[in-house]
C-alpha positions in Angstrom: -1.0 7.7 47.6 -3.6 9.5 49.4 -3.7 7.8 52.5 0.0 8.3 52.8 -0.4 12.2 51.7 -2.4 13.0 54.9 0.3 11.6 57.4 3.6 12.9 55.0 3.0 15.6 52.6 2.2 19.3 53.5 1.3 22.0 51.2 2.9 25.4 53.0 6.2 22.9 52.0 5.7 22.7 48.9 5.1 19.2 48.7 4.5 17.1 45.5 3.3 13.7 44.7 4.4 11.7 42.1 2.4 9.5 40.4 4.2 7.1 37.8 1.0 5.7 35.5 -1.4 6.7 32.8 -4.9 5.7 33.5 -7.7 8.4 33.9 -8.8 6.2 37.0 -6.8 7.9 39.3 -8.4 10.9 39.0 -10.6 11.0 41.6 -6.6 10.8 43.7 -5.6 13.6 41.3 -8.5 15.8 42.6 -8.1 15.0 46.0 -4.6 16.0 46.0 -5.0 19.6 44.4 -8.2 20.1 46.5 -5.5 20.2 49.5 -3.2 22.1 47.7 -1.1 19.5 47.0 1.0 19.7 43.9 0.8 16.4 41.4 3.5 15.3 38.8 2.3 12.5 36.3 5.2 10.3 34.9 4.4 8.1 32.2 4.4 7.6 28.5 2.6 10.4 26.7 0.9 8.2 24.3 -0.4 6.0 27.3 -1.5 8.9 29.5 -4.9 9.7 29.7 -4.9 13.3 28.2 -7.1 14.0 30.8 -4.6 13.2 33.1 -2.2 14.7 31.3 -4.1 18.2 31.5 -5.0 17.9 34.8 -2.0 17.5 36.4 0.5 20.0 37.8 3.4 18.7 35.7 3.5 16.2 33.2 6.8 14.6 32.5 7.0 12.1 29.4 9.1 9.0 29.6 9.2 9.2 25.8 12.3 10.7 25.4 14.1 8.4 27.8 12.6 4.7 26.6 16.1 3.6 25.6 18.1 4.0 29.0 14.8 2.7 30.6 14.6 -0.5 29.2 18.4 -1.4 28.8 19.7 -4.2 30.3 22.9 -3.4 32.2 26.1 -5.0 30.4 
C-alpha cells in the first residue's frame, strides 16, 4: 500500500486508499498516508477493527451490515 501510494496516488486529487482489514498493525501505513495528505478508508468488520484503527482513519465503513450478500454462495 505504501510503496504503491508514492508512484499512484496524489493528494491535490483527492486520492484515497482503501485498506480492507482490522489489525492496529497497520498503523504505522495509516500514519504514513495522512502525513502526505492522503485520505484512508478502513473496511472491515467493526467488531474486528482495532478501534484505534477505526478512530484514526478518514472513513470507516463496517461490513456488518452486508455479512449476508458477502458470504452467499451464488445459486
Amino acid at each position: 500500500m505504501l510503496d504503491d501510494s508514492y508512484g499512484h496516488m496524489k493528494p491535490d486529487r483527492g486520492d484515497t486508499a482503501v485498506l480492507v482489514a482490522g489489525d492496529a498493525d497497520y498503523m504505522p501505513s495509516v500514519r504514513s498516508l495522512q502525513e502526505r495528505n492522503l485520505k484512508v478508508r478502513v473496511v472491515f468488520s467493526k467488531h474486528a477493527t482495532s478501534h484505534e484503527l477505526r478512530e484514526s482513519a478518514d472513513n470507516f465503513t463496517p461490513l456488518d451490515p452486508f455479512f449476508d450478500q458477502l458470504t452467499l454462495a451464488p445459486m
